[in-house]
C-alpha positions as CSV (number, residue, x, y, z in Angstrom):
1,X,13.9,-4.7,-77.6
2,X,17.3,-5.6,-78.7
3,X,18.9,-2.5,-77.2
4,X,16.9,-3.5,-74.0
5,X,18.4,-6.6,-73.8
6,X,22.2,-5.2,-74.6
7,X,21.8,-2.1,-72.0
8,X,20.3,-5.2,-69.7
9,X,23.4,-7.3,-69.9
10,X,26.1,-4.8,-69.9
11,X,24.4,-3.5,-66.9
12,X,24.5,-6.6,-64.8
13,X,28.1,-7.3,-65.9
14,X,29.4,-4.3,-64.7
15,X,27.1,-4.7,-61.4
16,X,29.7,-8.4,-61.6
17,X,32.6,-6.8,-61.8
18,X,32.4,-4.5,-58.6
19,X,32.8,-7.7,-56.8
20,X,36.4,-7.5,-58.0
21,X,36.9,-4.2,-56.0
22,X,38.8,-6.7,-53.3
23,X,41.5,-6.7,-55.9
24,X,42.7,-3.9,-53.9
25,X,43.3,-6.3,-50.6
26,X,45.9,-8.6,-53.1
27,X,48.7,-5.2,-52.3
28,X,48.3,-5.6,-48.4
29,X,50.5,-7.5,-46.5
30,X,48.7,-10.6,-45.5
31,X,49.3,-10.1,-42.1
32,X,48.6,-6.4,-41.7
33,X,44.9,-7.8,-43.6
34,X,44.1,-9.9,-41.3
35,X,45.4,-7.7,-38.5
36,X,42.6,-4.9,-39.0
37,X,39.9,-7.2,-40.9
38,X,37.8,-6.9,-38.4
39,X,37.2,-3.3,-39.9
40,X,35.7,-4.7,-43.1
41,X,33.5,-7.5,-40.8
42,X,32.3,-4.9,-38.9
43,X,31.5,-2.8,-42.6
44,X,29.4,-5.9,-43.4
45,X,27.4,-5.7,-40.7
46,X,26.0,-2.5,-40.8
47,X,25.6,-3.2,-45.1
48,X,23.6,-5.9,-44.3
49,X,21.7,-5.1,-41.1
50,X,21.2,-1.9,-43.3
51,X,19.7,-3.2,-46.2
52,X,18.0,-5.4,-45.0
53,X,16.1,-3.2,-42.8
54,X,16.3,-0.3,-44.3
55,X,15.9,-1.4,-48.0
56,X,14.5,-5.0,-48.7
57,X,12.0,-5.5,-46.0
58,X,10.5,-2.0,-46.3
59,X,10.4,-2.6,-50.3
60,X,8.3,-6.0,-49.8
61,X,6.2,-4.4,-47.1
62,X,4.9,-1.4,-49.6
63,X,4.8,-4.0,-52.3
64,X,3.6,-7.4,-51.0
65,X,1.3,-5.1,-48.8
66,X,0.2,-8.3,-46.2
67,X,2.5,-7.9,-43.3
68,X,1.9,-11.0,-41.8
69,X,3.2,-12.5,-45.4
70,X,6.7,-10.5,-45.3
71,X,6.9,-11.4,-41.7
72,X,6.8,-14.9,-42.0
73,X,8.7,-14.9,-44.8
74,X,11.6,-13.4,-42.9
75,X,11.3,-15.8,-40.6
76,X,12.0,-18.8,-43.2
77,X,14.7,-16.4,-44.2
78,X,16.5,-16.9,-41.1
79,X,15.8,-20.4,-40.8
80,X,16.5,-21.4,-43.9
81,X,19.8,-20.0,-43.5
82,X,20.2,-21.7,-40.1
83,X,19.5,-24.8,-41.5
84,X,21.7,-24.1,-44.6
85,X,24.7,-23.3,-41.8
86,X,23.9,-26.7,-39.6
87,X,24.3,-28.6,-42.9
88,X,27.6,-26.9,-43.6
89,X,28.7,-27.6,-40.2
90,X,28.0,-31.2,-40.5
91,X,29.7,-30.9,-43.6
92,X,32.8,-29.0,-42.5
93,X,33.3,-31.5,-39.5
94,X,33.5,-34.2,-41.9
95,X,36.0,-32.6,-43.7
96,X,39.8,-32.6,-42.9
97,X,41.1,-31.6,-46.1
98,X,39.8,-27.9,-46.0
99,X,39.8,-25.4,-42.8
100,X,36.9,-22.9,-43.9
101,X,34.7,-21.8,-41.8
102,X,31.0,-22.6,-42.7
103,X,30.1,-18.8,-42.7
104,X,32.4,-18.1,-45.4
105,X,29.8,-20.4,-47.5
106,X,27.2,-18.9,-46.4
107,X,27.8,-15.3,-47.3
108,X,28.5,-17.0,-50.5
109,X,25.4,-18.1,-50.8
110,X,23.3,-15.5,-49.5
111,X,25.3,-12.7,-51.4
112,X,24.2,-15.3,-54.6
113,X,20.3,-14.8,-53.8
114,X,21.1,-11.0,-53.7
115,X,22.7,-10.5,-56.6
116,X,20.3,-12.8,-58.2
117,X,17.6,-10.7,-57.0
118,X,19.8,-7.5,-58.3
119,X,19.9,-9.2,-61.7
120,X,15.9,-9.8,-61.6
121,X,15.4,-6.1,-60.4
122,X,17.9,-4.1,-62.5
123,X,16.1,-6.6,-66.0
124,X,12.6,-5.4,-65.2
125,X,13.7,-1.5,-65.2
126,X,15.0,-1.7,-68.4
127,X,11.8,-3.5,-69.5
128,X,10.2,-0.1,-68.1
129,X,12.6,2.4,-69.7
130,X,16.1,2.3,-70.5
131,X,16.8,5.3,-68.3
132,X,14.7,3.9,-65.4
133,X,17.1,0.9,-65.8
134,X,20.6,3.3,-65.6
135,X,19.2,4.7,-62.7
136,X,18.2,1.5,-61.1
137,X,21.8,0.0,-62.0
138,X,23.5,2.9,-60.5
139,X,21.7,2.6,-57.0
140,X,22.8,-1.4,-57.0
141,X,26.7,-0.5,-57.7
142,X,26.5,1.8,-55.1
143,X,24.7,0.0,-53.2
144,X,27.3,-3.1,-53.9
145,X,30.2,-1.5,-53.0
146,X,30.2,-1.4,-49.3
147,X,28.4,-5.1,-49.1
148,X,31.6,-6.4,-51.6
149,X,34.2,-5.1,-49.8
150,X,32.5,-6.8,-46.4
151,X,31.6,-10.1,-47.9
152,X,35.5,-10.4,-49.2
153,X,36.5,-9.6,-45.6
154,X,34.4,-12.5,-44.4
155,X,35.7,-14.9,-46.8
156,X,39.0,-13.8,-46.0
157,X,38.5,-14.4,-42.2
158,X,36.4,-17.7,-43.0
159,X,40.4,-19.1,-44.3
160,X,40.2,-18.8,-48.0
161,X,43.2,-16.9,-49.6
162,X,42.8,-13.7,-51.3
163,X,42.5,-15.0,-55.0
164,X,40.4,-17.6,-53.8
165,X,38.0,-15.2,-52.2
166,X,38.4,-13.3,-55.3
167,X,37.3,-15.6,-57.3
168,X,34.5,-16.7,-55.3
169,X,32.7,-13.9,-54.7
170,X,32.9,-12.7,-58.5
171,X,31.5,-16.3,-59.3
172,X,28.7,-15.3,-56.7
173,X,28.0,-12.2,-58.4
174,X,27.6,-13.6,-61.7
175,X,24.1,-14.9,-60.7
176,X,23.0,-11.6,-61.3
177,X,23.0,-12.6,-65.3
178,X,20.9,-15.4,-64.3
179,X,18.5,-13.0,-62.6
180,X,18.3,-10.9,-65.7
181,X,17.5,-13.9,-68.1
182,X,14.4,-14.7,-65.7
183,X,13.1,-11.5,-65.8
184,X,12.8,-11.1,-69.3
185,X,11.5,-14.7,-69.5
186,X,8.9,-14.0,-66.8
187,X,8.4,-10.6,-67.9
188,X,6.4,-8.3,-65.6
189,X,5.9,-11.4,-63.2
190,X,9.3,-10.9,-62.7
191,X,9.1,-8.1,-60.4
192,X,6.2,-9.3,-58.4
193,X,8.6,-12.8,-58.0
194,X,11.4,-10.9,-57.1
195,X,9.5,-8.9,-54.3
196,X,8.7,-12.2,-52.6
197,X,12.4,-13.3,-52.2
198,X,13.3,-9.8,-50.7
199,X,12.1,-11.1,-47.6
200,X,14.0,-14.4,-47.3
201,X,16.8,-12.9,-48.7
202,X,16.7,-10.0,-45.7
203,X,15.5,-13.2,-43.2
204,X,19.5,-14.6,-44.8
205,X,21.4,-11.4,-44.0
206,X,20.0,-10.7,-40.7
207,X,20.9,-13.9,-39.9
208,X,24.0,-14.2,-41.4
209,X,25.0,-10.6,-39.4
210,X,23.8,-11.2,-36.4
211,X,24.7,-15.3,-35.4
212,X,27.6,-15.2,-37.4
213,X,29.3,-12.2,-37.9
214,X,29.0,-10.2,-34.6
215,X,29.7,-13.2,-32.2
216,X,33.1,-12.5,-34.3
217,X,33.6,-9.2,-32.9
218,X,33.2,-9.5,-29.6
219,X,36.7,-11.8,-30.0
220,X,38.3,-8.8,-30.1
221,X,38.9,-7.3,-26.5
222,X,40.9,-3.9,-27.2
223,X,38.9,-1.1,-26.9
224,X,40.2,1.0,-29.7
225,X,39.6,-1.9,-32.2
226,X,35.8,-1.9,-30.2
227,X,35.7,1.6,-31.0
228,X,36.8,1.2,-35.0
229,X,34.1,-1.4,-35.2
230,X,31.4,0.4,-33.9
231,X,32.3,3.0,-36.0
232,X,32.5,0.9,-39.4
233,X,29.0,-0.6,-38.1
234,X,27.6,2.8,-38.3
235,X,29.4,3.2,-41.3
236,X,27.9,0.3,-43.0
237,X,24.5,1.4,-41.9
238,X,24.9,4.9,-42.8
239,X,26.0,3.7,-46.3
240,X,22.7,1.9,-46.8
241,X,20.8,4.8,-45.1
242,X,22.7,7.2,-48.4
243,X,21.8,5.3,-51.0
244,X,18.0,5.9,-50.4
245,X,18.5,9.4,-51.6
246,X,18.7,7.7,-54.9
247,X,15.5,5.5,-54.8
């Protein structure tokens, strides 16, 4: 059980540290960043539109098995995210020390629930086997990479700086310890728990991709940046649609 535990938390950390792939943004220019960031926006929305069509909601509908439970469930998803992002506004308005923009928060906090969820996920397959866990681990990095590189693009374009962003969204990604700690607590009631958040999680990202993140690309006018962002869309979603080859 020990080893369980060890291949458990060395898993999760490394899931962690692939939030730290937007290192790579810290060489750019800051202006030629911000210049083609739309690119990386446009990434995030096909990852999460992607998975959260294409892996969440599918997983709690052959799981949960009562549709009209996921359904609704999405639905408080999105709401609970709406709310979450009228709050912030209130917030930010009565702010005047701090230009971010509230969605900047709120990937934070959705990409929180998700890796949470990760952590819960990635603890009960090593409860099941250790190699069931590797595998399980693998298809989360992969599946982290595009949604990381997105998610630092939007904190970027919310107005924090680069380290800042940085640093954020590897304190985000930590919670996927905390999700491994409650699965072993909970046991095999973790896994039926964590199949009930996929839905509000998915209800989060649909809703963070659609009011948020696309009314930001139709700022851009130029048709060959239009053209690069429906392509990264598709790339996004496409990226999703691969990693089921590994499930």
């Amino acid at each position: 059980m020990i080893t369980t535990y060890l291949y458990s938390f060395i898993s999760v950390v490394i899931v962690s540290l692939v939030s730290l792939i937007g290192v790579f943004a810290l060489s750019i220019r800051e202006d030629l960043l911000r210049k083609y960031i739309f690119v990386f926006i446009s990434l995030a929305v096909g990852a999460l539109l992607g998975d959260a069509f294409i892996h969440l909601i599918p997983e709690a509908f052959e799981h949960v098995g009562n549709t009209t439970h996921v359904s609704l469930l999405i639905i408080v998803g999105v709401l609970i995210f709406f709310i979450l992002e009228k709050f912030l506004h209130w917030h930010h308005h009565g702010e005047d020390t701090e230009e971010v923009h509230p969605v900047g928060k709120l990937i934070l906090f959705s990409d929180g629930v998700h890796n949470f969820i990760d952590g819960i996920i990635i603890g009960v397959s090593f409860l099941v086997s250790v190699p069931v866990g590797i595998a399980t681990t693998i298809a989360v990095i992969l599946h982290e990479i595009p949604q990381e590189i997105g998610d630092f693009a939007v904190l970027l374009h919310s107005g924090y700086t680069k380290s800042r962003a940085l640093f954020l969204n590897f304190l985000s990604a930590l919670c996927a310890i905390l999700g491994m700690l409650l699965a072993f607590i909970l046991g095999e009631a973790g896994e039926a728990f964590s199949l009930w958040i996929l839905p509000i999680a998915a209800g989060g990202f649909i809703y963070v991709a659609v009011a948020d993140l696309i009314p930001e690309l139709h700022k851009t006018k130029e048709a060959k940046h239009s053209a690069l962002q429906i392509v990264a869309v598709i790339a996004g979603v496409l990226a999703m649609v691969a990693l089921t080859l590994l499930e």
